[in-house]
BAFI-3210 file (N, C-alpha, C; in Angstrom, 3 decimals, decimal comma, padded with zeros to 6 digits):
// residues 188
n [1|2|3|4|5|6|7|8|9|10|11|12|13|14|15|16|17|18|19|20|21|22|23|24|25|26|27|28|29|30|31|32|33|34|35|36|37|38|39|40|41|42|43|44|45|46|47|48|49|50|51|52|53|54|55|56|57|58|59|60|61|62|63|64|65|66|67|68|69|70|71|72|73|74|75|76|77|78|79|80|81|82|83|84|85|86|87|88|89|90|91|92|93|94|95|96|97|98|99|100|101|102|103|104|105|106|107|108|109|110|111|112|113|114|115|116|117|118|119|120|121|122|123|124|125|126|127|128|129|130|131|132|133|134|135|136|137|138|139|140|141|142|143|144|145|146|147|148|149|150|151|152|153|154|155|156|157|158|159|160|161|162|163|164|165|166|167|168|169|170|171|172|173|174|175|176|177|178|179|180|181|182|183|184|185|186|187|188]
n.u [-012,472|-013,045|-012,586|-014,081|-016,859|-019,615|-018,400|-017,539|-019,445|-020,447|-018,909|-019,192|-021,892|-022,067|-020,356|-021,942|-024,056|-022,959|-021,750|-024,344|-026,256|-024,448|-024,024|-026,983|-027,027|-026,846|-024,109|-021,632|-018,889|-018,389|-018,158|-016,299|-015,012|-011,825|-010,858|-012,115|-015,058|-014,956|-012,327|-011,750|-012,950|-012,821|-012,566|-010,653|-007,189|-003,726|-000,040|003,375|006,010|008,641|011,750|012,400|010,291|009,021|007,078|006,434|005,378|001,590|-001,709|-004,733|-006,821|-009,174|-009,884|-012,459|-013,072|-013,918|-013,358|-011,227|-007,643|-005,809|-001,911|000,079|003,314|005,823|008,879|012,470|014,060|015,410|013,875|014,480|015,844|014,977|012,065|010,053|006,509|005,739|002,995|002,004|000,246|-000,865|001,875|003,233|005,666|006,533|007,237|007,401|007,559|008,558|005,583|003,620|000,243|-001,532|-004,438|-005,685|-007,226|-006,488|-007,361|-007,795|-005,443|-002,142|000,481|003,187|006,161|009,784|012,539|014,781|017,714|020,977|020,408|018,525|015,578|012,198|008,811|004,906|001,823|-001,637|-005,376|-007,913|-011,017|-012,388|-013,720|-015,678|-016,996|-018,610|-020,600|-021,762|-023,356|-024,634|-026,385|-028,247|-027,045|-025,983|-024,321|-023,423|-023,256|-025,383|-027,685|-027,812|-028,430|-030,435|-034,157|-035,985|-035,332|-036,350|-036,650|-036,403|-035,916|-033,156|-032,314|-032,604|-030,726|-028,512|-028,462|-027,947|-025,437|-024,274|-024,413|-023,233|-020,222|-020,318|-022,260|-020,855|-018,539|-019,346|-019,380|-017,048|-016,110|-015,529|-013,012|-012,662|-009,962|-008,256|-010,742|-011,793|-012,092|-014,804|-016,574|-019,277]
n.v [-000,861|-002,199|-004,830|-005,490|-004,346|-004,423|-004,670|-002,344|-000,754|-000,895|000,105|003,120|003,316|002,975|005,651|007,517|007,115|007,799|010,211|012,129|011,539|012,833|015,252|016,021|016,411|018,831|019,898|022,543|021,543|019,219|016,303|015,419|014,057|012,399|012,543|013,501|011,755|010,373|009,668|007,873|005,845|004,977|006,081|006,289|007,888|007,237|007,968|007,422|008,379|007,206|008,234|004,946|003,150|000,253|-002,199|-005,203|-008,389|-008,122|-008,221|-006,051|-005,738|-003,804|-003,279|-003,903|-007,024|-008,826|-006,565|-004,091|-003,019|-000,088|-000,227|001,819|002,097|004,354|006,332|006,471|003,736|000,515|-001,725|-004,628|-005,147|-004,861|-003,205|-005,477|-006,665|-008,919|-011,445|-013,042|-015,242|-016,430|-016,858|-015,608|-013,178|-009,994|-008,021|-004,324|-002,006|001,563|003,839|001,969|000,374|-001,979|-003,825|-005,209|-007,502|-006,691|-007,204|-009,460|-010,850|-011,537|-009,356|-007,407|-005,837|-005,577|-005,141|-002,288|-001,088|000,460|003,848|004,308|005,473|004,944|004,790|005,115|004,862|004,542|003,688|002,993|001,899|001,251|-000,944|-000,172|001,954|001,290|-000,874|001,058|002,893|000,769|-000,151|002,526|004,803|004,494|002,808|-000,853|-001,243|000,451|-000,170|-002,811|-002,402|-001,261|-000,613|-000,147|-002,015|-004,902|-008,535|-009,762|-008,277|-008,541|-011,090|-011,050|-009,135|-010,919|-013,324|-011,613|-010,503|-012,944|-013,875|-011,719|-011,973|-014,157|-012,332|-010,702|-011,920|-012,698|-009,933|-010,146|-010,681|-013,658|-014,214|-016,154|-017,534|-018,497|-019,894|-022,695|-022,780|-022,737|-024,043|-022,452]
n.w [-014,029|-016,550|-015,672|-013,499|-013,420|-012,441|-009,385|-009,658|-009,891|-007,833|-006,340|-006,437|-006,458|-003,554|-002,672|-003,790|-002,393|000,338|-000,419|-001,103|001,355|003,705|002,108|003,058|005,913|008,525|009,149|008,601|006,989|004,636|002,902|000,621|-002,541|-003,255|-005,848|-009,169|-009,945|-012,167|-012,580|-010,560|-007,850|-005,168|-001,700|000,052|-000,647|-000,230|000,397|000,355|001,230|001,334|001,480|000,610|000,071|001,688|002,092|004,751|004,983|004,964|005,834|004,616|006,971|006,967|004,684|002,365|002,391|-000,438|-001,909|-004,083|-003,370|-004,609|-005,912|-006,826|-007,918|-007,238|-008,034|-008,460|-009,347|-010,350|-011,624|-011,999|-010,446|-007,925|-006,009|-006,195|-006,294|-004,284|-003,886|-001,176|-000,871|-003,211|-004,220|-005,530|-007,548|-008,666|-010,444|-010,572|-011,800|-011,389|-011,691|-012,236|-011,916|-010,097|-008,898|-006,395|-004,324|-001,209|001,298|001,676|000,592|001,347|001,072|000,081|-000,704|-002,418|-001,227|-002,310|-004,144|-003,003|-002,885|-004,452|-005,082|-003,957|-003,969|-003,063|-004,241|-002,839|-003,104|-001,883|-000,123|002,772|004,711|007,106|005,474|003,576|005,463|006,741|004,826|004,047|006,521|006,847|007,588|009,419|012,693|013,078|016,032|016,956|015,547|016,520|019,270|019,245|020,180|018,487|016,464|015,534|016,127|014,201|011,883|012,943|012,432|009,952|009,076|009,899|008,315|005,657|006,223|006,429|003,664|002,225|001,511|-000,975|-002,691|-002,728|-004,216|-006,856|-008,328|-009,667|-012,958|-014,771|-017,287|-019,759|-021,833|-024,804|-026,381|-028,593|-031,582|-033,839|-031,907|-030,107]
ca.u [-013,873|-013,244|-012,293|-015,099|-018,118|-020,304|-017,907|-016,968|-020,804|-021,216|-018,315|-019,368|-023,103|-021,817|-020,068|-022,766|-024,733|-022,487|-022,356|-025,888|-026,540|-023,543|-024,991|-028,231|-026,351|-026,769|-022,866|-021,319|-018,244|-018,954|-017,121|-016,021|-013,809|-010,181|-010,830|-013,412|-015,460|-014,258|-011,408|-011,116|-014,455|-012,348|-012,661|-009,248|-005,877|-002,313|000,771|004,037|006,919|009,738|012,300|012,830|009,138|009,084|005,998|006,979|004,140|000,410|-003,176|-005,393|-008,042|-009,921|-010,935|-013,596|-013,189|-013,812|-013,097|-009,894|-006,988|-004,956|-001,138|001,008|004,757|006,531|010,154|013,317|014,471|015,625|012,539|014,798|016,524|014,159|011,172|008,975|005,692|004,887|001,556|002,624|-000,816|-000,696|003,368|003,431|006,502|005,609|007,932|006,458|008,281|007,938|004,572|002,843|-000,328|-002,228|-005,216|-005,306|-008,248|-005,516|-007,958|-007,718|-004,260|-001,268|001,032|004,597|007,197|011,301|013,343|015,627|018,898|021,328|020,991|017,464|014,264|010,576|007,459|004,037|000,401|-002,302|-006,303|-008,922|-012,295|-012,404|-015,047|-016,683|-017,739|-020,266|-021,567|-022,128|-023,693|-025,787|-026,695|-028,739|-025,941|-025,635|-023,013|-023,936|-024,087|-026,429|-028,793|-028,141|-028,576|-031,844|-034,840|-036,752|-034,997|-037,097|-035,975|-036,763|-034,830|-031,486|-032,003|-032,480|-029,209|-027,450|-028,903|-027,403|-024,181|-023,514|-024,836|-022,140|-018,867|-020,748|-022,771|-019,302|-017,327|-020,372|-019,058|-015,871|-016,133|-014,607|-012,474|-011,926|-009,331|-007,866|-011,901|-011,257|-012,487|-015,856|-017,186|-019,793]
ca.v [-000,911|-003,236|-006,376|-005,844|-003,276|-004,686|-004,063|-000,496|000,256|-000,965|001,315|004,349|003,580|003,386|006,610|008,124|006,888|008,531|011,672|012,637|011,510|013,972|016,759|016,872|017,265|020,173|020,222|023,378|020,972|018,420|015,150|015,426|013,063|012,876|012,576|013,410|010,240|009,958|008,821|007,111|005,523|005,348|006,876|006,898|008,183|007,302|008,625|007,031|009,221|006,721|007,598|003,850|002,650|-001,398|-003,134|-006,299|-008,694|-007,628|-008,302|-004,666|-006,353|-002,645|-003,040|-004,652|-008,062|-008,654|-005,056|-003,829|-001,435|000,254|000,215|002,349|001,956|005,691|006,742|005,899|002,452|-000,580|-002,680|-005,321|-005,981|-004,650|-003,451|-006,404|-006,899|-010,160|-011,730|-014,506|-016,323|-016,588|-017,115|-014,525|-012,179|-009,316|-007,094|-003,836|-000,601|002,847|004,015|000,722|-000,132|-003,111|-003,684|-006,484|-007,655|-006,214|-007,424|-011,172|-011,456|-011,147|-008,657|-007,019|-005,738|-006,004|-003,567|-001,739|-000,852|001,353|005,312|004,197|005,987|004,396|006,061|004,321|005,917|003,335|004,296|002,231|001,847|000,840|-001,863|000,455|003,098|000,016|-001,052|002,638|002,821|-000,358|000,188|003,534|005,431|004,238|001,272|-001,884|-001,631|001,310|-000,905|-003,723|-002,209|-000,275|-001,291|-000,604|-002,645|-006,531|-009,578|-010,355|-007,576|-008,696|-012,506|-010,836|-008,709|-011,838|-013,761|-010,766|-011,062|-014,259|-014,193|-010,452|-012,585|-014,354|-011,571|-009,885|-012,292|-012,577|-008,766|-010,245|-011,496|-014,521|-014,010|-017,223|-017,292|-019,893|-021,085|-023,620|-022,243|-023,673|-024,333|-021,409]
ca.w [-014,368|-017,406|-015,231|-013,057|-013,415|-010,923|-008,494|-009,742|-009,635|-006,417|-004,893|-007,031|-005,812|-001,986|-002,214|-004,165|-001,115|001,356|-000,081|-001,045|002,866|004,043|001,928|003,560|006,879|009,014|009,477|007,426|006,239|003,890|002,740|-000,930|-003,056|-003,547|-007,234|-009,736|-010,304|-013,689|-012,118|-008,750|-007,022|-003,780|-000,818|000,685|-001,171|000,374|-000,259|001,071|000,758|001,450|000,449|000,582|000,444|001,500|003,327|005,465|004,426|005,495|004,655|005,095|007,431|007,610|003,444|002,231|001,731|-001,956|-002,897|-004,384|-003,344|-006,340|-005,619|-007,338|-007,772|-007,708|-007,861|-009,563|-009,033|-011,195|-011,209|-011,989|-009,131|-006,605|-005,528|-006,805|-005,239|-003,774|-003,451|-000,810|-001,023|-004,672|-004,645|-006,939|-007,272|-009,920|-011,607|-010,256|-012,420|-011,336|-012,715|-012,407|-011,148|-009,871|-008,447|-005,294|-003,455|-000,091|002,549|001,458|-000,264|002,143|000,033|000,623|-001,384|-002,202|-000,803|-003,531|-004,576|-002,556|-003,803|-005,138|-004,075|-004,180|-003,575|-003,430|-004,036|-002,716|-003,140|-001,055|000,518|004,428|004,615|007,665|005,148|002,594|006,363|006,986|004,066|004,320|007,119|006,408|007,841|011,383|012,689|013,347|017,028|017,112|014,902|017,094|020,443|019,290|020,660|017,593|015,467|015,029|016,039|012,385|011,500|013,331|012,212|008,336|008,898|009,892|006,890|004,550|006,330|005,606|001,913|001,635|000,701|-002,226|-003,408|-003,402|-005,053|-007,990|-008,833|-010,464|-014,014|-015,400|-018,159|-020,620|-023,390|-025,412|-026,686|-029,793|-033,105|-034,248|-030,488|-029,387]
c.u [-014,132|-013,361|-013,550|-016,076|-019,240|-019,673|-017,733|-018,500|-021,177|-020,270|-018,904|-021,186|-023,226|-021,261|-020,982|-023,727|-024,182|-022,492|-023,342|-026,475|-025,819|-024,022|-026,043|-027,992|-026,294|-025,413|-022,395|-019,784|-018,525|-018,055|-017,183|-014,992|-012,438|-010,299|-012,012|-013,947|-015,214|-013,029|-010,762|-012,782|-013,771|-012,176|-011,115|-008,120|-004,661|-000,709|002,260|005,289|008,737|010,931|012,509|011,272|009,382|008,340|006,581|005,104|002,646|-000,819|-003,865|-006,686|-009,217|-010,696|-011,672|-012,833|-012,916|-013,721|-011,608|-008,890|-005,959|-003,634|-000,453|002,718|005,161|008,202|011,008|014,607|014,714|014,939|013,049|015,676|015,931|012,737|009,589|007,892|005,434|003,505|001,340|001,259|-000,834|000,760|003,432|004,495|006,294|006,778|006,860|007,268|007,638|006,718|003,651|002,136|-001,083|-003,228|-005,553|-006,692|-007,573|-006,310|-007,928|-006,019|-003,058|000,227|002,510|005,485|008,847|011,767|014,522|017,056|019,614|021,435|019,641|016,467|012,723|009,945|006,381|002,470|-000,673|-003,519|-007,042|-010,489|-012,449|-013,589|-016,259|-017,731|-019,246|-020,752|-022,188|-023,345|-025,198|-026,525|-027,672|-028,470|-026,319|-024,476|-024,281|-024,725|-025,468|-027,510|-029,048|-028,588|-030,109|-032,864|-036,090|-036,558|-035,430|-036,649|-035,640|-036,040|-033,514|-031,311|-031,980|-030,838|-028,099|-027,143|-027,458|-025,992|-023,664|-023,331|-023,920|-021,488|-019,676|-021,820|-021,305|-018,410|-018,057|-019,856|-018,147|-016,544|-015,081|-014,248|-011,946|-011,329|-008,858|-009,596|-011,490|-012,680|-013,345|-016,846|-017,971|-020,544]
c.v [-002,000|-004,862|-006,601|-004,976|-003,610|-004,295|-002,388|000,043|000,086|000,271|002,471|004,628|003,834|004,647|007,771|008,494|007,941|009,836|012,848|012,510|012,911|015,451|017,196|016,904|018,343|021,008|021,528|022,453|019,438|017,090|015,792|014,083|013,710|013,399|012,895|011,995|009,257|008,703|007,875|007,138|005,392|006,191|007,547|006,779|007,867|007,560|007,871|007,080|008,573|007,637|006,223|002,943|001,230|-001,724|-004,561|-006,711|-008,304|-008,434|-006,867|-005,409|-005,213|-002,586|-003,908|-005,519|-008,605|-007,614|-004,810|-002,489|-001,525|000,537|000,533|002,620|003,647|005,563|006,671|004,996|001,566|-001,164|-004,164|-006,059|-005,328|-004,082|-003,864|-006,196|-008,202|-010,430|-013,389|-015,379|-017,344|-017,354|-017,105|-013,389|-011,447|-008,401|-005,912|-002,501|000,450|003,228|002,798|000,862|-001,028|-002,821|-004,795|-006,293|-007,428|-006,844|-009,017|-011,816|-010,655|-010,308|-007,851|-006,666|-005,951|-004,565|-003,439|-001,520|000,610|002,648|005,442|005,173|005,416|004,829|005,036|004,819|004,440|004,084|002,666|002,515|001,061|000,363|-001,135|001,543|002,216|-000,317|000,378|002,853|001,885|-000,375|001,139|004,606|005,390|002,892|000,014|-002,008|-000,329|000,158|-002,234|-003,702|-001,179|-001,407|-001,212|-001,757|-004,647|-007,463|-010,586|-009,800|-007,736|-009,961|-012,112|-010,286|-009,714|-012,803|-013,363|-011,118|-012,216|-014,505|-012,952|-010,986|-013,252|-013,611|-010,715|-010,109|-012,768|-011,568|-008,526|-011,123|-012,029|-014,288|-015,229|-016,773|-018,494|-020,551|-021,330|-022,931|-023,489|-023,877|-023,256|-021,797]
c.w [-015,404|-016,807|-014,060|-012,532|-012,647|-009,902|-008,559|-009,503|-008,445|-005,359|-005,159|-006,301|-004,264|-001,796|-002,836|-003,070|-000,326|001,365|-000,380|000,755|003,605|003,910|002,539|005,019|007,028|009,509|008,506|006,779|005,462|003,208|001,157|-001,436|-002,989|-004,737|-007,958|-009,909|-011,045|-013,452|-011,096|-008,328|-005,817|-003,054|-000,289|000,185|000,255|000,097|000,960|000,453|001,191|002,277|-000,100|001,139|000,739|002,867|003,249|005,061|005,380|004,590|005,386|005,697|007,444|006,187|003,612|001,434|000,300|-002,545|-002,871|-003,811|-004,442|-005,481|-006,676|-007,214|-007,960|-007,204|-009,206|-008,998|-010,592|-010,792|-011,216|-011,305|-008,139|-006,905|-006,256|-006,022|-005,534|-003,236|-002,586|-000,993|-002,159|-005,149|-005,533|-006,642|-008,578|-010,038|-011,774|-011,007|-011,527|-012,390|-013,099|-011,046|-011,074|-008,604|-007,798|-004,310|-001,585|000,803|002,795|001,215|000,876|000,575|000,859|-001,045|-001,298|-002,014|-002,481|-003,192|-003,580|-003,545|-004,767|-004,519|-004,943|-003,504|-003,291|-002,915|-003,648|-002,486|-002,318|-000,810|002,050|003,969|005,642|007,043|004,361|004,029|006,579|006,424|003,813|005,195|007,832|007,075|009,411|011,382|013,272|014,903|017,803|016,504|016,054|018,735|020,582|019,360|019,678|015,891|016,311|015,478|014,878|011,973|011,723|012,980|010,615|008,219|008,944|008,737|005,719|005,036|006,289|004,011|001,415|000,992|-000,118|-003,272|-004,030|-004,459|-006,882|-008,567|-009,755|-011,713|-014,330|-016,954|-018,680|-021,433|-023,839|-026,102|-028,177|-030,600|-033,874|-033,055|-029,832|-028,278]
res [x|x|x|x|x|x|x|x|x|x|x|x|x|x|x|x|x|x|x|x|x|x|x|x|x|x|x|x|x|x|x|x|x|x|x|x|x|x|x|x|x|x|x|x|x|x|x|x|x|x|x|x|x|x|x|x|x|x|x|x|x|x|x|x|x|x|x|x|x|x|x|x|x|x|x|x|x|x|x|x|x|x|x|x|x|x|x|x|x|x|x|x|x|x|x|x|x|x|x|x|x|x|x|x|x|x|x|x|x|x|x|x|x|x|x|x|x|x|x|x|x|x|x|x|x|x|x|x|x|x|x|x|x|x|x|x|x|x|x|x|x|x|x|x|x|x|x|x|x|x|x|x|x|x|x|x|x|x|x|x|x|x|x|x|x|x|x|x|x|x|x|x|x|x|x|x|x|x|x|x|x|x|x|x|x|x|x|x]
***
């Protein structure tokens, strides 16, 4: 939330979205969170019970874009001779301990980890947001091709939606704040 509160208000406002909509559903089961709010604005928890956790490199094409997934290192491993995480885009190798987490734009950044030490065991908790649930959402809870195959929806209306979708990835990437350091003393 500190590194970028635009973004955290925008997921917390999309799932706010989703489940005030949900609630007034005539269904008797109801979506809820994983987590209280307090702690987790993501929708979807993962849990990956190894023993010998190690992703071959990937990008998550199913998140959103400029939004983040949280990975969590679990077990008990030597962080120092294995399971690093790599961020091949970046050609970044990270020094990932048990009990460490980072937070990776996954849908953009091709990512993978190092396999570990014989007799080791690694775990790895990963929280998300699927980019279908913010269209969902945006949408005013229908999919795209319901909107686009309805016959009351504008021709104004489907040339504005296209508009917005183009202008998404830089409204998105606006959400991150830049962080300077190093400014010279005297210079405001």
């Amino acid at each position: 939330m500190a590194f970028a509160p635009d973004l955290h208000q925008y997921y917390q406002a999309t799932i706010n979205g989703l489940l005030e909509w949900d609630a007034n559903q005539p269904h008797t089961k109801h979506l809820k969170r994983n987590f209280r709010a307090a702690f987790s604005v993501f929708t979807t928890a993962t849990f990956n019970f190894g023993p010998i956790t190690v992703t071959f490199p990937h990008i998550d094409f199913g998140n959103l874009a400029w939004g983040w997934c949280v990975i969590t290192a679990l077990g008990w491993f030597n962080p120092d001779r294995g399971g690093h995480l790599i961020l091949w885009d970046l050609k970044l190798i990270i020094r990932f301990p048990p009990g460490a987490s980072i937070l990776i734009p996954s849908a953009i950044l091709r990512h993978s980890n190092v396999k570990i030490q014989p007799g080791e065991r690694r775990y790895s908790f990963t929280q998300f947001t699927p980019a279908g649930i913010f269209r969902w959402v945006y949408n005013g809870f229908r999919t795209d091709r319901d909107i686009n195959i309805s016959t009351s929806t504008t021709p104004q209306e489907r040339a504005q939606r296209q508009a917005d979708r183009a202008a998404r990835w830089q409204e998105g990437v606006k959400m991150y704040k830049i962080w300077r350091t190093g400014s010279k003393a005297g210079h405001g």
